[in-house]
N, C-alpha and C positions, 0 to 999 in steps of 0.2 A: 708299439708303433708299427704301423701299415703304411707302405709306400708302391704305390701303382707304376708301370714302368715308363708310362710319359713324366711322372711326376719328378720320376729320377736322375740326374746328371747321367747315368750309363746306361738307360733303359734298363736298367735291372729289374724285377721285382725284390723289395725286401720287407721281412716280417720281423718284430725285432720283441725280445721281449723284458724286463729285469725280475728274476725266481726271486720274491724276497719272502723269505721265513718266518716264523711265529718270533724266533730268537734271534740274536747276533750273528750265533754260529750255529750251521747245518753245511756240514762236508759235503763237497760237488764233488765229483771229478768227471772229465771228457772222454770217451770213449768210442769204440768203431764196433758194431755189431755185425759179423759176416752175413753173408745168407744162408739162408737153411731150407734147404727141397724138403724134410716131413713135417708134416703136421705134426703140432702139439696141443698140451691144454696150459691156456695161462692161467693161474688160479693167485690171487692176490692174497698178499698176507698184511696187508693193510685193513684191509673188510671182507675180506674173502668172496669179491668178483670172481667167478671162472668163467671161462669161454673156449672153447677149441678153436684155436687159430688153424687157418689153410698150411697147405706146404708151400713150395716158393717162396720163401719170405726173403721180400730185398735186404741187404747189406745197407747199411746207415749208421750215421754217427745218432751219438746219444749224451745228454749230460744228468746222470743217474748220483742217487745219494751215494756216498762212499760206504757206508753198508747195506744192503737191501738187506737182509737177512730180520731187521723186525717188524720195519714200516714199510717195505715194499721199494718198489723201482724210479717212480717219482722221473720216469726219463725225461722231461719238461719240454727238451725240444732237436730235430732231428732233422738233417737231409737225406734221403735213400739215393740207392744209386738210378734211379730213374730223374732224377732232378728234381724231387719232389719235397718241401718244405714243409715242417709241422711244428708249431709252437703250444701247447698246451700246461697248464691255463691261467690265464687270468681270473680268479676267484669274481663271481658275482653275487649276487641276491634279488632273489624271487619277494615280490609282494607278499604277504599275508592270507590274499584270498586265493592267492591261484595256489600256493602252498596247502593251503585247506581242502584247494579243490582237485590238485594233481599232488599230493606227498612225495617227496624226496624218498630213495628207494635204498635202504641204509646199505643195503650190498650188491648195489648199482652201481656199474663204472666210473669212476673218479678222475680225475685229475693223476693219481698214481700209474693209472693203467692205459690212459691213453693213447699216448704215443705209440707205446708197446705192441699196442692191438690195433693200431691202425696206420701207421706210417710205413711197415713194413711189404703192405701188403697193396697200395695207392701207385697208378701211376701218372698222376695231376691229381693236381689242385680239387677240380670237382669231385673228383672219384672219393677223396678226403672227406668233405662233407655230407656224402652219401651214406658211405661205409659207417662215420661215426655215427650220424643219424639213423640208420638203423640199426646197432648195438643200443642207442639211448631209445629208443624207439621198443625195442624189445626184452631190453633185461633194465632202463630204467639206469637212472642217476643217482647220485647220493649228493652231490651237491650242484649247484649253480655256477658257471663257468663261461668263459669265452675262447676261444679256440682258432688259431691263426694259420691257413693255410695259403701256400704258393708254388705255381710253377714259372716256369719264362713266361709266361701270358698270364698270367692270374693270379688276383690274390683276392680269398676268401676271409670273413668272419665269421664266427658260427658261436651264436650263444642258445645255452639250456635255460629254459625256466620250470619251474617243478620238474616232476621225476621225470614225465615223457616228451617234454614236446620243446619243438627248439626251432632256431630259424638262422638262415644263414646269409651272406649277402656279396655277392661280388662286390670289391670294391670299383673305381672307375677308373681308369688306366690313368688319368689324370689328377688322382686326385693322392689325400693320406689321411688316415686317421690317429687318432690318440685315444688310448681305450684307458683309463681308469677300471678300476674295481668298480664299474657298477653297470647295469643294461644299455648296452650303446645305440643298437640300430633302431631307426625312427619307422620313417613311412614303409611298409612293405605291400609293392604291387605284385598280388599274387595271379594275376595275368603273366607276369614279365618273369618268364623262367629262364631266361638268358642270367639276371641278375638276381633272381631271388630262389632259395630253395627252402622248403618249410617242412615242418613235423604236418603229415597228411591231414591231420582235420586239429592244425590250430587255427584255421578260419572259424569252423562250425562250433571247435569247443569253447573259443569269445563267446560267440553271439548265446550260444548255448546258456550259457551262463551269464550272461548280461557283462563282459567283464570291456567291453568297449564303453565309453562313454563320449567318448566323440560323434559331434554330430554326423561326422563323414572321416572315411580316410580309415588307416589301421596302423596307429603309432603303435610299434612294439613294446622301444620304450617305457611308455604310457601308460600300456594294458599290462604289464609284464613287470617292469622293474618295480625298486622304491625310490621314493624322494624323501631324503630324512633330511632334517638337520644336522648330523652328523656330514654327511656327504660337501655340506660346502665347506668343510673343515677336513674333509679324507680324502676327495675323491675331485670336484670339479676345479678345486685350486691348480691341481697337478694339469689337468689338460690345459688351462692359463697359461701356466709356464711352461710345455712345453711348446704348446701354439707359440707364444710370444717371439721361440727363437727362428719364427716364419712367417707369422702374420704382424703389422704394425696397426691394426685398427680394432684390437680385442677393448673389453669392457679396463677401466684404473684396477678397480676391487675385481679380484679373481673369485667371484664365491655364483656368477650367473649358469645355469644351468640348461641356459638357451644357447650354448656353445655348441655348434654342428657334431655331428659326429661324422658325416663327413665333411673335409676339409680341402681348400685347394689355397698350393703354396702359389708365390710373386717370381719365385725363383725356382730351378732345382735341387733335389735332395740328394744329398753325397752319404757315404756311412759315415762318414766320420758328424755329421748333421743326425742323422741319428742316434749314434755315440753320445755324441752331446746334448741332446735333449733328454735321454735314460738317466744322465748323469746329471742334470739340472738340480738344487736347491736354493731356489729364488735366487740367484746371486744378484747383485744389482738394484735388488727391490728391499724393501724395508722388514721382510720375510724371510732372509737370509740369515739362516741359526750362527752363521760362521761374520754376518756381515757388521759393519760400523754404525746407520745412521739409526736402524728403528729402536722399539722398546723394547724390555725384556718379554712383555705379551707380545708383541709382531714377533719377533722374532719364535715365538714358539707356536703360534698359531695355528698354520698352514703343515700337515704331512709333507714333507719334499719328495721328489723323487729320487734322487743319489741321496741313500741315508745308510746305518749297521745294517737293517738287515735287508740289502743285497747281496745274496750267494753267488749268485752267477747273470751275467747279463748276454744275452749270442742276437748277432743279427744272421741272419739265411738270407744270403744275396743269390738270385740265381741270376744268371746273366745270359746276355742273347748276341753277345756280336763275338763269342767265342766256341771252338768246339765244344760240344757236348760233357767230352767226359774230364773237359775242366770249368765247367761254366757255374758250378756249383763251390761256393765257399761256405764254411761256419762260422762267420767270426764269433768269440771267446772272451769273456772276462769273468774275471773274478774278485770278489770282495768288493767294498764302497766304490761306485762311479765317480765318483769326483775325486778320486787318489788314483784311477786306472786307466789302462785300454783295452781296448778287444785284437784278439791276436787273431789273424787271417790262417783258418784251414780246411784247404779244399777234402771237398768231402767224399770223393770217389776214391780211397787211399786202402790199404792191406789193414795198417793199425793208427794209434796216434802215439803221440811221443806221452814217452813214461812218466815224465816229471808231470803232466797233465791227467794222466790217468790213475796210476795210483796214487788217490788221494786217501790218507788214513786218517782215522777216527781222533788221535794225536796231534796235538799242535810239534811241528816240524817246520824248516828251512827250507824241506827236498820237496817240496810240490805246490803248486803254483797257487794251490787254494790256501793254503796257512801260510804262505810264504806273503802273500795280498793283509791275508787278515791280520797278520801281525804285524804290517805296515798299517793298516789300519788304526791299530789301538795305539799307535807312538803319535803319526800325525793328526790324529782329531783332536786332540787336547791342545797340539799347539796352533792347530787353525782358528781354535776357540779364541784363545791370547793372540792373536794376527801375528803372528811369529811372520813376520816377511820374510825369512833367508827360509823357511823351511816352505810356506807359499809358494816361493822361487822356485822352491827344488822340486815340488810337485807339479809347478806351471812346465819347466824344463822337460819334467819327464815323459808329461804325459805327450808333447810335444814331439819326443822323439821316437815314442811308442807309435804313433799314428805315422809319422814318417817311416817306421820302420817297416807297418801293416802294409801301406800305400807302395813301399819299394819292393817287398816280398811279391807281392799280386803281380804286379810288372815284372819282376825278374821273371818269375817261372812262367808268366804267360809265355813269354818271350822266347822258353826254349822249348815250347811246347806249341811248333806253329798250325799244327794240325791234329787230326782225331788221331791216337794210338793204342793199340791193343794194350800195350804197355805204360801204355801214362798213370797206372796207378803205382806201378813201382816207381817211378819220378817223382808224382805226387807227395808218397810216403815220405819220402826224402827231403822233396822241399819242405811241408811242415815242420820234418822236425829238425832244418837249419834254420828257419822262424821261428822255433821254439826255443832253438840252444841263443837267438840273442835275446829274445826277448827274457827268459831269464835272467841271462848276463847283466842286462840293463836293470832289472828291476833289482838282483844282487847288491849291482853296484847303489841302487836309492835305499835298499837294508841299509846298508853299511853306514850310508851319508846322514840318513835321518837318526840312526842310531847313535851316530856321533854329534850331531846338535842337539839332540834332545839331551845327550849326555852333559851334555854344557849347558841344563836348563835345571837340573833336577834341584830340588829345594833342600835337600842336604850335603849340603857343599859350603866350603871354607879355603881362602886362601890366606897363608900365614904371611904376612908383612917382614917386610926386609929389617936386617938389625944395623942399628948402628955401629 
């Protein structure tokens, strides 16, 4: 989800995104990458992309696999210390022909190495879209993807289609979108370089190739994605639901594919508005896997979007009516959306808190990603049976979590009236008294769920009183 900064209750921009994995479990954990003055070579051990990155490379947070050592770095999404935002990626798919006619480049940058190679090096928004554009532009992709960039003024999309060419699109200060897995941007006026930025001859390589079929106009879209059948069962449902929790005039059956990509809300967008649309699974509608009224087909129907495999869910808020070197947050989640929340951490900071970073390969208590996922697998079984005290206990939590995000932001703006040399050792600090409760709290729902579930299990007996 994209949010433009008129569209937002705080003028913020935010870019938000949910990393959800092939499986249930794929270890996250959060981390702070310093800067670094030399140049190096990044060489992936995922596909073995290399590249020689510059020196200078900005400090930014990062939410990397808990091993890199067989499949690579996977850093999904990052703010540097210039206030610059980088979400990468939302998996896509290229059509058939353009496939045929540009090949995916098997050890062409990916989704693993993105971030890596480009957020460090960005200072805005646009500069984002350039720099990756020309790594895919000259060593070539290996898969299809979307790509989410923002500063205080800007927020970018930028999707790849075959190996080389790609196109990107200022969103509108007023507007938001919702990107599903599949090609989102429509019309591109490639006149209007304020708002559009493209792979140098994807005009000529269309027409080249006859791959336009409209009579006028250049739907990206159109010329570029697919349209399956599968998609109004994976992909256009999930933009229904989460439009729905902004717009009140969408289609009854969520399966139209004439849905904008871009969008403008009635109201404005808060994070926690965000939060809640990541964490969306049709609640309400008859498409609810957890809900009372539909059938057992409705209810399996539709992909949701809070489902298992959510690893990690981050909004990148940058904001504009505060000093610079605190106007940058990460909010943070882990494990299923609709069991969690996102923890506020500004991202100009020395480190982050350890219970967020070292995350291991072992299911554990001590870090914040298995600590999620094993709340995970007690309450989804009993949301399944509408267990209401444990509904409760999750309605509760996630309640106080948001309260918790919301008062943390306040608090330390508050003792940080102005720009200081110093505010990243302050910063440090306040993350990680945001982190010691939000632990606390989620501790305390271990323990709670652990103990009603424990009063559910199906072998159990109470022995009757004797006469």
């Amino acid at each position: 989800m994209l949010v433009g900064k008129e569209a937002s209750v705080d003028h913020a921009t935010m870019i938000a995104r949910n990393e959800d994995a092939e499986g249930g479990i794929n270890p996250k954990r959060f981390i702070y990458v310093p800067a670094q003055a030399a140049s190096r070579e990044f060489k992936s051990t995922f596909n073995g992309f290399h590249v020689e990155l510059p020196g200078n490379a900005l400090g930014h947070t990062l939410t990397p696999m808990a091993d890199t050592s067989i499949d690579g770095e996977w850093g999904e999404a990052g703010i540097n210390s210039a206030n610059v935002g980088m979400s990468a990626t939302e998996t896509e798919f290229t059509n058939a022909a353009m496939l045929g006619l540009d090949p995916l480049v098997p050890d062409g940058i990916g989704e693993e190495a993105m971030v890596s190679c480009v957020l460090p090096f960005i200072k805005n928004a646009r500069e984002g879209v350039r720099r990756l554009g020309a790594l895919i532009s000259e060593y070539g992709t290996c898969e299809s993807n979307g790509i989410a960039f923002n500063d205080v003024n800007e927020v970018w999309y930028f999707e790849t289609v075959g190996g080389h060419h790609w196109a990107a699109q200022r969103i509108p200060d007023d507007a938001y979108v919702i990107a599903p897995n599949q090609t989102g941007i429509q019309e591109i006026d490639f006149k209007d370089t304020d708002r559009f930025i493209t792979s140098p001859d994807l005009q000529e390589f269309a027409a080249k190739y006859h791959l336009n079929t409209a009579k006028e106009g250049f739907n990206f879209r159109e010329i570029f994605g697919e349209d399956l059948r599968s998609d109004r069962f994976y992909n256009t449902p999930r933009v229904w639901a989460a439009q729905r929790h902004f717009q009140k005039d969408l289609p009854e059956v969520p399966e139209s594919r004439e849905l904008p990509f871009i969008q403008y809300a009635p109201r404005k967008i808060s994070v926690t508005d965000v939060a809640m649309a990541l964490a969306d699974h049709m609640q309400g509608t008859p498409y609810d896997p957890y809900g009372r009224t539909g059938t057992a087909e409705e209810k399996s129907r539709y992909r949701p979007i809070g489902m298992n495999r959510n690893q990690e869910m981050h909004i990148l808020q940058i904001r504009h009516d505060v000093p610079e070197s605190y106007r940058a947050i990460h909010w943070v989640a882990m494990g299923m959306n609709p069991f969690n929340f996102p923890v506020p951490f500004f991202a100009n900071v020395h480190d982050t808190p350890a219970f967020f970073k070292n995350t291991t390969n072992d299911a554990t208590t001590e870090n914040w990603y298995w600590l999620n996922k094993i709340i995970d697998n007690m309450v989804d079984p009993l949301f399944t049976k509408q267990d209401q005290d444990v509904m409760n206990r999750i309605l509760n939590y996630r309640r106080a979590g948001f309260a918790l995000g919301t008062g943390a932001v306040a608090h330390t703006d508050a003792t940080l009236a102005a720009d200081d040399a110093a505010a990243a050792d302050q910063l440090t600090a306040a993350n990680q008294d945001t982190a010691d409760q939000a632990v606390a709290l989620t501790k305390q729902l271990l323990t709670d769920v652990t103990t009603l579930a424990a009063d559910r299990l199906t072998l159990q007996f109470e022995k009757g009183g004797e006469m």
